[in-house]
C-alpha angles and dihedrals in degrees: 000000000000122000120254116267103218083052109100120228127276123238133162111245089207087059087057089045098058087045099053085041099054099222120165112235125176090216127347118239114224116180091176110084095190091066092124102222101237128185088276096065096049114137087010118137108232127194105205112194109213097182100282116035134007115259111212118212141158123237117235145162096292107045094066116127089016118114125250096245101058087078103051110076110220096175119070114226113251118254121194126238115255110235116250111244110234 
């Protein structure tokens, strides 16, 4: 589901700070999924905490107006079970 239009956009306020700061941070850790990437964090090295382990991930171009979560996977993919052989 889309997000509302008349919503405003999330951003961290710890993010800004270091920024305006100019501390100088390896990779920055986010907990909140719903922080929207915007121009200031291009070429920036996020780690994006989904409930059990922290995603890495590089900001670019294209990720711009997404949210940080989406690229974090939070569900493992299903493997099937091999047969026993009798």
């Amino acid at each position: 589901m889309a997000r509302s239009s008349w919503k405003p956009l999330f951003l961290n306020t710890e993010f800004i700070l270091q920024r305006q700061n100019n501390l100088k941070v390896d990779a920055i850790i986010l907990y909140n999924r719903a922080t929207i990437i915007t121009k200031q964090m291009l070429g920036l090295k996020l780690d994006i905490y989904n409930g059990i382990k922290f995603f890495q991930i590089i900001v670019s171009n294209d990720m711009i107006g997404h949210s940080v979560g989406e690229f974090s996977p939070t569900r493992k993919k299903p493997v099937q079970k091999k047969k026993k052989i009798k």
